[in-house]
C-alpha positions as CSV (number, residue, x, y, z in Angstrom):
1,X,90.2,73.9,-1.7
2,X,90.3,74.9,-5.4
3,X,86.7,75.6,-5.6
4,X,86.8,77.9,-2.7
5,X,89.3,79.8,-4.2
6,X,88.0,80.1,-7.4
7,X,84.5,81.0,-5.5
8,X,86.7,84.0,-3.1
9,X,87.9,85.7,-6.6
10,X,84.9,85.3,-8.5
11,X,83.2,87.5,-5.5
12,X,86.2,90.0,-5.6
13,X,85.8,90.4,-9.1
14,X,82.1,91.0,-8.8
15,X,82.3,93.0,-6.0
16,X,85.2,95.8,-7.9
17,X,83.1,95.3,-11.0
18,X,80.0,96.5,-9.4
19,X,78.9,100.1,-9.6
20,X,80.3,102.1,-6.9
21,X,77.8,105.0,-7.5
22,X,76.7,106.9,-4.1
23,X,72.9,107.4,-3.5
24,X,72.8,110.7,-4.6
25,X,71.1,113.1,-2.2
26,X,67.7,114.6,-3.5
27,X,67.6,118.0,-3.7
28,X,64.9,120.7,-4.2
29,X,64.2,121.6,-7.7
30,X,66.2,124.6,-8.6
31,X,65.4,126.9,-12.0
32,X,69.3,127.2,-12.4
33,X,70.7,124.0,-11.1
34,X,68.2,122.4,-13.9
35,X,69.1,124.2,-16.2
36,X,73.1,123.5,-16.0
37,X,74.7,121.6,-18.1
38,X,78.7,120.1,-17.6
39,X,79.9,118.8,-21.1
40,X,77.1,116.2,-22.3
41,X,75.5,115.8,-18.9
42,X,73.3,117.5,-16.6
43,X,74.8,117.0,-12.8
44,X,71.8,117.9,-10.7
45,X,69.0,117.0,-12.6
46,X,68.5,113.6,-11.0
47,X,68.2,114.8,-7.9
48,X,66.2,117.2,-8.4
49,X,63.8,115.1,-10.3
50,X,61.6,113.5,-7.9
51,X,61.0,117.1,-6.5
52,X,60.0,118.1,-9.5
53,X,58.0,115.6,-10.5
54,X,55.9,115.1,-7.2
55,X,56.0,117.9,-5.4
56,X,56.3,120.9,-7.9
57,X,52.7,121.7,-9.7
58,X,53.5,120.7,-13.7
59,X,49.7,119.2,-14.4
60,X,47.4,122.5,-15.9
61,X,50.6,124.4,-16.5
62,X,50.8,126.0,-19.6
63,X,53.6,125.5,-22.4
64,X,55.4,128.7,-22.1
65,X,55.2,128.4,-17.8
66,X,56.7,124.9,-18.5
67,X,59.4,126.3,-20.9
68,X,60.0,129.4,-18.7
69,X,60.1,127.0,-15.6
70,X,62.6,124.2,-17.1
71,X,64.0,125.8,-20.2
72,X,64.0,124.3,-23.8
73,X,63.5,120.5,-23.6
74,X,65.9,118.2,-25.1
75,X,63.8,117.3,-28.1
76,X,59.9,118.1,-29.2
77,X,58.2,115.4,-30.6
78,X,54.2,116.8,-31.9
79,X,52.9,117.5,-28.6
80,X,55.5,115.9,-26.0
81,X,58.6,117.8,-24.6
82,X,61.4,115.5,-23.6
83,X,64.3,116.6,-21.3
84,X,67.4,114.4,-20.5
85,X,67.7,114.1,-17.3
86,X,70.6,111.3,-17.0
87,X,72.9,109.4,-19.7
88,X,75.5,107.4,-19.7
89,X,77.9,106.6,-22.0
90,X,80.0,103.8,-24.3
91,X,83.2,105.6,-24.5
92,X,81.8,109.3,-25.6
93,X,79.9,109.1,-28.4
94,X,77.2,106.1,-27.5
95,X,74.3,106.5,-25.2
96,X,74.2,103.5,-23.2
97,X,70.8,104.2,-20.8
98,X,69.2,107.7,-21.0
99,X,66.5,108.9,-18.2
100,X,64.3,111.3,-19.6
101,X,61.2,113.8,-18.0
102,X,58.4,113.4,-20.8
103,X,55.5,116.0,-21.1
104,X,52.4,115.6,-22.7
105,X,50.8,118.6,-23.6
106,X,47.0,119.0,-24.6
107,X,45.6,122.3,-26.2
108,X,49.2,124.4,-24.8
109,X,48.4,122.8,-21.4
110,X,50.2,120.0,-19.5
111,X,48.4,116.5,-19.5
112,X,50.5,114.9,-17.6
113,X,54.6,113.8,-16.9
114,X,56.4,111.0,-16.6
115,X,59.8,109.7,-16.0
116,X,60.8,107.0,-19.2
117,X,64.3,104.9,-19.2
């Protein structure tokens, strides 16, 4: 009898400990929506990501199309361009997991893109 119960609140406790994070709809990739940002987070970027990433043309695009199409990345690193996508958080200050879109550029031109967590 003991072990069920112990078994009944172990499985409550995981259950309200899991995340309770939605699917998020994708979206179509939007200039603007990309480029808003709500305190340290970008709320559409996720779902606009696998838009962007397979179905908008980034391979053969030049650096200033890729800058005028997505804005300044988050951080440039010799000839990669990084933009946060997703992070979350350890109370405010700590990233805790970070999604990222990562660029490779060769000659000014787009080599290819990938999505790193």
């Amino acid at each position: 009898m003991q072990i069920s119960n112990l078994l009944v609140i172990f499985l409550l406790c995981f259950i309200s400990c899991s995340s309770d994070k939605q699917e998020q709809q994708e979206e179509k990739f939007d200039k603007t929506k990309w480029a808003t940002k709500e305190d340290k987070i970008y709320p559409y970027r996720d779902r606009m990501l696998k838009d962007l990433v397979y179905n908008q043309k980034l391979k053969g695009l030049k650096r200033d199309e890729v800058l005028n199409l997505l804005g300044q990345p988050t951080r440039i690193d010799s000839n990669y361009l990084f933009y946060i996508v997703s992070q979350s958080f350890i109370g405010d200050l700590v990233p805790l997991h970070t999604k990222s879109l990562v660029i490779k550029l060769i000659n000014d031109t787009v080599e290819w893109r990938k999505i790193k967590e």
